[in-house]
C-alpha positions as CSV (number, residue, x, y, z in Angstrom):
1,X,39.4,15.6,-4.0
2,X,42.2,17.5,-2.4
3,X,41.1,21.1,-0.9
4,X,44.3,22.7,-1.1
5,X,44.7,22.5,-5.0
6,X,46.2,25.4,-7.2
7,X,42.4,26.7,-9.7
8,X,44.6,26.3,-12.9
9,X,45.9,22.8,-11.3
10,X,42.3,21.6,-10.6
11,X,41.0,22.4,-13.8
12,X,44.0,20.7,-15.5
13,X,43.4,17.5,-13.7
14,X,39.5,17.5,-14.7
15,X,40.0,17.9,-18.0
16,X,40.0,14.8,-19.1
17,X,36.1,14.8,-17.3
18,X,34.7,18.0,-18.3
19,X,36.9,19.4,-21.4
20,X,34.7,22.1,-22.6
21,X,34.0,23.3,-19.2
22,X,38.0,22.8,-18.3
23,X,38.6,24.3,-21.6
24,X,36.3,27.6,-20.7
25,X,38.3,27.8,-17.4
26,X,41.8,27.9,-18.5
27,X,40.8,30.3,-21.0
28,X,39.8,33.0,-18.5
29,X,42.3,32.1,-16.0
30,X,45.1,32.3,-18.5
31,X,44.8,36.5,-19.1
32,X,45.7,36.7,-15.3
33,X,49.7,35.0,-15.5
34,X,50.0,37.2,-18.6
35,X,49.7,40.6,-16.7
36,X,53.3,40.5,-17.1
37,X,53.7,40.6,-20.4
38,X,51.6,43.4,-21.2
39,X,53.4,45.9,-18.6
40,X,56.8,44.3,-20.3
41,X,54.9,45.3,-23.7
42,X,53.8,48.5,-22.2
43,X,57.7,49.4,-20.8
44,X,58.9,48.8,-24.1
45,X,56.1,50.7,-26.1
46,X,57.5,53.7,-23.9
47,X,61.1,53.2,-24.4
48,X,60.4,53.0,-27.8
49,X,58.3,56.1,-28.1
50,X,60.1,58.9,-26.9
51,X,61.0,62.2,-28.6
52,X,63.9,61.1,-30.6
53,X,62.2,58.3,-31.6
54,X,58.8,58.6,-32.5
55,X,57.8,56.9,-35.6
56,X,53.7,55.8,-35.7
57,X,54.1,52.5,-36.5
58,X,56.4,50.5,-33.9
59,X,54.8,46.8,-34.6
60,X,58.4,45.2,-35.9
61,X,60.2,47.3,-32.9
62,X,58.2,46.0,-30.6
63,X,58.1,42.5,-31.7
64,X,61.8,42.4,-31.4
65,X,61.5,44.0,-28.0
66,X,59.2,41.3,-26.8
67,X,60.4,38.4,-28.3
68,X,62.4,35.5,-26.6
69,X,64.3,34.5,-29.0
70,X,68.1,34.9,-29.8
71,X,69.5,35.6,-33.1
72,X,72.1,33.6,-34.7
73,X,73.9,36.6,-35.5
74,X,77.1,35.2,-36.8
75,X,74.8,32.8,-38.6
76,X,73.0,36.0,-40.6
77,X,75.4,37.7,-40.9
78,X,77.8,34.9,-42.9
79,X,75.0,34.4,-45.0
80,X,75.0,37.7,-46.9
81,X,76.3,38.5,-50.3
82,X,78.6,40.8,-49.9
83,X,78.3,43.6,-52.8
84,X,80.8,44.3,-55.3
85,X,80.9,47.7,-56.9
């Protein structure tokens, strides 16, 4: 086996041989990549949490903050009724 091998790449490779072990190992090697989404979580926690606005529960802010995906905005917003009066 090579000796130069990435820890998450060698434990990818043998998992075909060893899952639950493999399976263990990506587990605790996985928080360690992620670092950067909890300081990006963290950023935004405090961007959203400031004086002005300071509301206690920040869940659906911060998910939208977080998240990777782009709205269709054109899409949403030609798919409202409009109301009549």
């Amino acid at each position: 086996m090579k000796q130069n091998v990435k820890l998450s790449s060698f434990w990818i490779e043998v998992k075909s041989q060893f899952a639950t072990l493999a399976q263990i190992a990506i587990n605790h090697l996985l928080p360690f990549p992620s670092t950067y989404l909890c300081e990006s979580a963290f950023s935004s926690l405090t961007y959203l949490k400031n004086k002005y606005r300071s509301k206690l529960q920040v869940e659906c802010d911060l998910r939208l903050s977080l998240t990777q995906i782009k709205p269709n905005i054109d899409f949403l917003c030609n798919n409202k009724q409009l109301h009549s009066f």
